[in-house]
N, C-alpha and C positions, 0 to 999 in steps of 0.2 A: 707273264714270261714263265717258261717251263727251266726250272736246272736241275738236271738229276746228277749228282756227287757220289759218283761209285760206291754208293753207298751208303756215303757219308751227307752231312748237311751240313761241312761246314766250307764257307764262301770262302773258296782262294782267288788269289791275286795272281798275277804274272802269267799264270794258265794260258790264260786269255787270249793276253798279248802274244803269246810263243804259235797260240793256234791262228790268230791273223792270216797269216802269209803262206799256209800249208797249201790253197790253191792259187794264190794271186801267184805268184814267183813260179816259176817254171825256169829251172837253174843249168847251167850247163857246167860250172866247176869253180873253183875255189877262185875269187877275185878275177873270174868272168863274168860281167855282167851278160844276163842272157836275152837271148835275140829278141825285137820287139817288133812290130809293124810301126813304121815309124810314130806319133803321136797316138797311137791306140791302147798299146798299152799301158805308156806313163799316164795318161787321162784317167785311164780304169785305176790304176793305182794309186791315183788322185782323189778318187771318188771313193778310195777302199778307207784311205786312211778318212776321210773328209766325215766320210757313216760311220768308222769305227768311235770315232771322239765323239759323235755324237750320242750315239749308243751308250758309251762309257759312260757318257755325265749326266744321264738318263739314268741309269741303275749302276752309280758307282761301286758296289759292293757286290755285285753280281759276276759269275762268269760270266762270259762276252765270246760268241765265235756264228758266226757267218760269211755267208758267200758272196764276196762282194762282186767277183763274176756274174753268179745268179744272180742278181740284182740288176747288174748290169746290163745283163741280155735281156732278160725278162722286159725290162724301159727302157732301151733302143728299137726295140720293136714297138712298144705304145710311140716311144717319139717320132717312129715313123710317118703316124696319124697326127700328128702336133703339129698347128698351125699358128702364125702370129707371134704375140708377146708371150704364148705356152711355150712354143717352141722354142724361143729365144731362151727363156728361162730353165727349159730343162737343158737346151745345149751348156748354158755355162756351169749349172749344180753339176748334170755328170762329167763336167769336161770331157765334150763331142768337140769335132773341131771339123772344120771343111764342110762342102755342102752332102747335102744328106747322100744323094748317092755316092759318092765316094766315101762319104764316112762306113755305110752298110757294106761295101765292098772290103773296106780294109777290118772293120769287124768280123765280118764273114772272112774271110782272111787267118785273123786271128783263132776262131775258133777252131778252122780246120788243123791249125798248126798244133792245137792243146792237144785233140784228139789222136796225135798220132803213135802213141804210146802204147798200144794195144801188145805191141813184139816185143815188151822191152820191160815187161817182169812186173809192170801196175798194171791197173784199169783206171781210165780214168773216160766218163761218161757224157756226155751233154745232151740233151732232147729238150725240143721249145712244141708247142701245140698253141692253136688257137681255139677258143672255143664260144661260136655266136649263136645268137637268139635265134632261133629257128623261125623264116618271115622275113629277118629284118635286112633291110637293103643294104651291107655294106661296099663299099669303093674298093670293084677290081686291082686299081693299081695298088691299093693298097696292100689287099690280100697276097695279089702276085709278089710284089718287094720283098714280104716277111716270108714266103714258102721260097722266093729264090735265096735271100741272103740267107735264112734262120733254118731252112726245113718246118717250118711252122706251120705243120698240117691244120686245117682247115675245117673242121666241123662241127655241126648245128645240133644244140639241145634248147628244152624249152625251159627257159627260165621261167620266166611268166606263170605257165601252168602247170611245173614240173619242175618246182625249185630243188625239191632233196634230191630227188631221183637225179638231177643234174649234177649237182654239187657231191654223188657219190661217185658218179661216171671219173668226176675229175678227180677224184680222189685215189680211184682206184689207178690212173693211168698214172698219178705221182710215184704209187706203192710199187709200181711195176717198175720206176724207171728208177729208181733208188734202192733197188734192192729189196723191197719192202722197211727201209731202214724211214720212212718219212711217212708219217700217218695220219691221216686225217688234217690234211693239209689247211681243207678248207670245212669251217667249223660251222654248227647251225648259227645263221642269221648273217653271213659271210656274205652272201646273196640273197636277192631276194627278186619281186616280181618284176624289178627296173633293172635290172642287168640284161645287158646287153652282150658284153662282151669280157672274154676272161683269156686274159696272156699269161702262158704256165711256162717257165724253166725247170728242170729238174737237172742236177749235175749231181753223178757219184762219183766216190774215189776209195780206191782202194791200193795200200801199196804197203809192203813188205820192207823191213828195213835193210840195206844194202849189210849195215852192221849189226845183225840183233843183238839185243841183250841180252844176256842170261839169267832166265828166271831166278835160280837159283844164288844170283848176287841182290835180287831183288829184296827188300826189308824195310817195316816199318822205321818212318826215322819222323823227328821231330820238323816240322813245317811252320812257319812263321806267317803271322798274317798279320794284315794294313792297320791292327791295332796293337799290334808287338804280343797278343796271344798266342799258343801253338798248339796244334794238332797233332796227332799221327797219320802220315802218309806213307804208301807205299812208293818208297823212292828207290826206282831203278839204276842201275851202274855199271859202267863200262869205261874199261882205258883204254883207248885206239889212237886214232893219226884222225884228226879233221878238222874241215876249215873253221880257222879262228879269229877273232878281232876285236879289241875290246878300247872304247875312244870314252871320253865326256860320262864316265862313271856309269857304260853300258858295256855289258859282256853279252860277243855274240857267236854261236856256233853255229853251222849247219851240220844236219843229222839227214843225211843224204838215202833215198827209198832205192831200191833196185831196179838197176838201170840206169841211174845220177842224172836223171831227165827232171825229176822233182825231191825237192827238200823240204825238209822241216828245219824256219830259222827260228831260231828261240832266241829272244832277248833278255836278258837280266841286267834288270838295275841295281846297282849298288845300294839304291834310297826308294824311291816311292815308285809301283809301278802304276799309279795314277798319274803321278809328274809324266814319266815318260810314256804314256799315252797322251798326255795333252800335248806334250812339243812335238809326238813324232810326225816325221814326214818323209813323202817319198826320196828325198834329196839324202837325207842321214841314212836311211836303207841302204839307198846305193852307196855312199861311202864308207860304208861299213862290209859291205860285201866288196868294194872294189878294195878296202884293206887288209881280206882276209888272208892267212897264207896256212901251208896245212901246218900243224903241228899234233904232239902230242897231248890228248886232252883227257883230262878224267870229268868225264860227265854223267849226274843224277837228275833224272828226270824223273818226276813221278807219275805214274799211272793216272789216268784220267779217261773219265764218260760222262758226257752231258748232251744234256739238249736245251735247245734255246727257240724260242717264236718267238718272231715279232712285227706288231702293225706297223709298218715303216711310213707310213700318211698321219702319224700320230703331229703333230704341228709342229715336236721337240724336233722330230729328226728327219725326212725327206723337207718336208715344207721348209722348212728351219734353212735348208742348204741354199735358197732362193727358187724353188719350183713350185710354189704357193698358188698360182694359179691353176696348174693342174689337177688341183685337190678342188677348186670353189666352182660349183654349179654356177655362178652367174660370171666365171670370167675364163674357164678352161674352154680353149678353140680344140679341139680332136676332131676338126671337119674332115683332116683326111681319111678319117676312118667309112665316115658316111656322107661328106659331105654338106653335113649342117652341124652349126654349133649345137648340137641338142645329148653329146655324149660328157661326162669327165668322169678323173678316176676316183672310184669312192674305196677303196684298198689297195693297200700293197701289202700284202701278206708272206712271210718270209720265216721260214720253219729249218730246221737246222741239226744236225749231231754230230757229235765227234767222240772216236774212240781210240785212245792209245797204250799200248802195251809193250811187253817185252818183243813180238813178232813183227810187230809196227805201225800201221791206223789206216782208220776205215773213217771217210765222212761222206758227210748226203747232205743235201739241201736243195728246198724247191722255194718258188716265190710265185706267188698269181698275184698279177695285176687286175684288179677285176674293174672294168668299168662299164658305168650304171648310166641309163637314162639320166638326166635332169628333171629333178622332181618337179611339178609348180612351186616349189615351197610359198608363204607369204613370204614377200618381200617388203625391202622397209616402207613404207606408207607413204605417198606425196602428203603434204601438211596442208590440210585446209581450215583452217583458223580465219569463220566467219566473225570477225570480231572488228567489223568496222561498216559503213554502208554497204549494200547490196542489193541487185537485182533478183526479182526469180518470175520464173512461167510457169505455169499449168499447161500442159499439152496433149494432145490427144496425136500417141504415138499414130497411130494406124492410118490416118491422114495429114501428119504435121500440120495440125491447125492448132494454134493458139488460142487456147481460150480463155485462160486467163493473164494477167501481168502486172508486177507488180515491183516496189521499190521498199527494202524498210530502211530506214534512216536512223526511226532511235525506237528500237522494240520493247522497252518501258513504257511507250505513249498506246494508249487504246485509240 
């Protein structure tokens, strides 16, 4: 894992949790819950908290911040190709719901709704690409589905014979679509000459704060960490009007970007913010935001820049959710892709930054799902334990004629 600390190296807590939700939540105003495609986006925000916990108890002492959109998209387009008990398994980890084509319709749906922020004082990005083995035969409808619902262009490098040269092409189309804020997505040995196929998201955001701060109230102040140690941080400050609401020893604001299209909700615990990463859920979100009301608030937030990758096929954390089949060469169905069981995913790769200051914050994140041939690997052995009587033949392949045959009964006796 990558964390870069403004400088610093020392590991905060509650960061984390406050950067969560900067892209999931897409806000319309104080104790509005905001518009959803019906069962589309609670699922994703199901799946957001579902990774975050996971993630957390993975590198509890770490900062924590990713796109669980990215994530998202990036494995509904592989689940396109997911057949059987894969299928089954990833519709329930990502909570998908309904049959695939209407699911990709009201995904496709959703996406277009994020994206429409362009006139309204942020940026906020989405780009999917496909990228396959050059040769290899995969399933039209396959292809068509992901270029109609995703935009998920469509074209051929050679892994096989052209592994870097590939893995820099894709690298570089990451740098483009993030700003160049996401770099070197995909790392040496990421791929190799068994890949096949590689599903890229890349999502930026960029947004200005409706309220800046003033640098000039900014100042090192003393910071607490999850073993009652303290830092110097630079903790920003401002007194304004914003939504508030504080239940079950959680204080929670929204810090609203230009245009009050998207927010920053930051949560503070009274006590541990490991506890309340384990309890949270999307159900406490929304009643927390459906009790907020505006008021006047003095809020310190401190400045923050990090970056975070992570292999999200690592067993702790996708596999772990119940999509374990996905990851196993001898049990992941992906026929849609091509038609025979002969593809699964061998990464999910998921790279990450976030920057906050007094003007407002900037994040990127990409994910490539990259999946590989099936190797032969050995598999486990049939057990043959000649350990009791037995027949055998001498034969002569080339005409199946028997020439010799015989019985041993007890191969102690000459």
């Amino acid at each position: 894992m990558i964390n870069e600390y403004c400088g610093r190296k020392a590991k905060w807590i509650g960061l984390c949790l406050s950067a969560l939700l900067l892209i999931v939540t897409g806000i319309a105003g104080a104790g509005v819950p905001a518009e959803k495609d019906n069962n589309t986006a609670e699922g994703n925000n199901q799946f957001a908290v579902d990774l975050y916990q996971r993630i957390q108890l993975a590198q509890p002492d770490k900062n924590t911040f990713y796109s669980p959109l990215g994530v998202s998209t990036a494995l509904v387009m592989t689940y396109a190709g997911s057949r059987g008990q894969t299928e089954a398994q990833m519709a329930k980890a990502l909570h998908f719901t309904g049959p695939q084509d209407e699911l990709h319709q009201k995904f496709s749906n959703l996406l277009t709704q994020l994206q429409t922020g362009k006139d309204k004082g942020y940026r906020l990005e989405i780009a999917n690409a496909l990228w396959g083995q050059k040769g290899f035969s995969f399933s039209e409808p396959f292809l068509s589905l992901t270029d109609r619902y995703y935009q998920g262009s469509f074209q051929t490098l050679d892994f096989a014979k052209d592994t870097e040269n590939s893995r820099m092409t894709i690298n570089h189309w990451v740098e483009e679509r993030t700003d160049n804020k996401i770099k070197n997505l995909l790392q040496q040995g990421d791929l190799t000459y068994l890949t096949r196929l590689v599903l890229t998201n890349a999502i930026y955001f960029k947004g200005d704060w409706e309220k800046p701060f003033k640098a000039e109230a900014t100042s090192n102040q003393p910071f607490r960490l999850a073993d009652g140690s303290k830092i110097d941080a630079a903790l920003m400050r401002q007194s304004d009007t914003f939504a508030y609401a504080e239940s079950e020893g959680v204080q929670a604001v929204e810090l609203p970007y230009a245009g009050d299209d998207v927010a920053m909700l930051v949560l503070l615990p009274n006590g541990s913010a490991a506890d309340l990463a384990r309890n949270l859920s999307p159900e406490q979100i929304r009643t927390l935001r459906a009790q907020m009301t505006m008021k006047q608030v003095e809020v310190s937030l401190p400045k923050f820049k990090f970056a975070t990758r992570y292999y999200l096929d690592d067993e702790k954390l996708l596999p772990a959710l119940g999509m374990a089949d996905a990851f196993d060469q001898y049990k992941a169905d992906l026929s849609g892709m091509d038609g025979r069981k002969d593809l699964y995913i061998s990464h999910v790769i998921h790279q990450a930054m976030i920057e906050v200051n007094e003007k407002g914050s900037e994040a990127a994140a990409a994910t490539a799902v990259v999946v590989g041939l099936k190797s032969f690997l050995p598999q486990q052995p049939t057990i043959f334990r000649a350990d009791h009587p037995f027949l055998f033949l001498i034969v002569h392949k080339p005409t199946d004629s028997i020439l010799f045959m015989g019985a041993v009964n007890d191969p102690s006796k000459s």
